[in-house]
Structures are given as structure tokens and as C-alpha cells.
N, C-alpha and C positions, 0 to 999 in steps of 0.2 A: 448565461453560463456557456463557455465555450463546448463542444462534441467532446474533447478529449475529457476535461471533468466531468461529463454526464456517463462518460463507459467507465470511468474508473467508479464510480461511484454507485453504479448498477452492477459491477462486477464482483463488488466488494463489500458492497451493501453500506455503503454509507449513506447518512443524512446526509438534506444542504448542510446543517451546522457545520458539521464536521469538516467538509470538503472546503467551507469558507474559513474554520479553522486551521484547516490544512495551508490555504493559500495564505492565510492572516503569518501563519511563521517564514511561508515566504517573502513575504516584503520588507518583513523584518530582520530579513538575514541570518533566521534560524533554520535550522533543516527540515525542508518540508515531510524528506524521505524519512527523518526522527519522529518528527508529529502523524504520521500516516499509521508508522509501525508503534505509537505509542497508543494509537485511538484504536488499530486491531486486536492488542495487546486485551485493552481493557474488556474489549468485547467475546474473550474469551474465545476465542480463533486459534489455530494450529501454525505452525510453518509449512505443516503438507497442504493444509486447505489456501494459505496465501498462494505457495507453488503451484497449484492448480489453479487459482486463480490468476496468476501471472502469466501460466500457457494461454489458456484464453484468451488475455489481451496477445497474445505475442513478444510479449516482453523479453526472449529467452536470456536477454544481457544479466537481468537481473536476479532472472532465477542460478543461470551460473553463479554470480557472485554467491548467492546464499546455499546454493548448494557445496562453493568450495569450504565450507567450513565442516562439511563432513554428518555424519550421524549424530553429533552433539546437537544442529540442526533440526534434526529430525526426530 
């Protein structure tokens, strides 16, 4: 397992399942970013706890995207 799926997956608290599920819709040319936010979903998670989790990584691209949707978001 490549370094960058072992931080998302300690950051995020994912299983392997999960993360190889995650990569499974990548190959298939489904969206992995759909399958990531649909396996946080289930795990009863927030958008502020992914945001947090997203500075962590550093990710800030992404957290803009989700924060320009505003307090509906949050």
C-alpha cells in the first residue's frame, strides 16, 4: 500500500476494506472522491470533522471546494 493511502486512512480512520474499496471504484471509473465521502457518510462523521481532517493532510484545495458551499455545509 502506497504512503499516501496509509495517511489518508490513519487520518480518516479508515479500514484496508474500505481504502481498497475506495481504490476498487477507481479503476472502475467511478469516483473515488463519491466512494470516500459515501463510506464517511455511513460512519456517522460531520463535514467539520472531514474539514479538520483535511487541514491535517493539507489538502486546503479541498476544503475550499466544500467550504464554498457555505453553512448548508456545515
Amino acid at each position: 500500500m502506497e504512503v499516501r493511502t496509509k495517511v489518508r486512512g490513519t487520518h480518516l480512520h479508515l479500514s484496508y476494506f474500505e481504502l481498497q474499496e475506495i481504490r476498487r471504484a477507481e479503476r472502475s471509473n467511478d469516483s473515488p472522491t463519491n466512494r470516500l465521502l459515501q463510506v464517511w457518510g455511513q460512519q456517522n462523521h460531520t463535514v467539520k470533522e472531514l474539514l479538520l481532517n483535511l487541514w491535517n493532510m493539507r489538502h486546503f484545495q479541498a476544503m475550499r471546494v466544500l467550504k464554498s458551499c457555505g453553512e448548508y455545509c456545515l
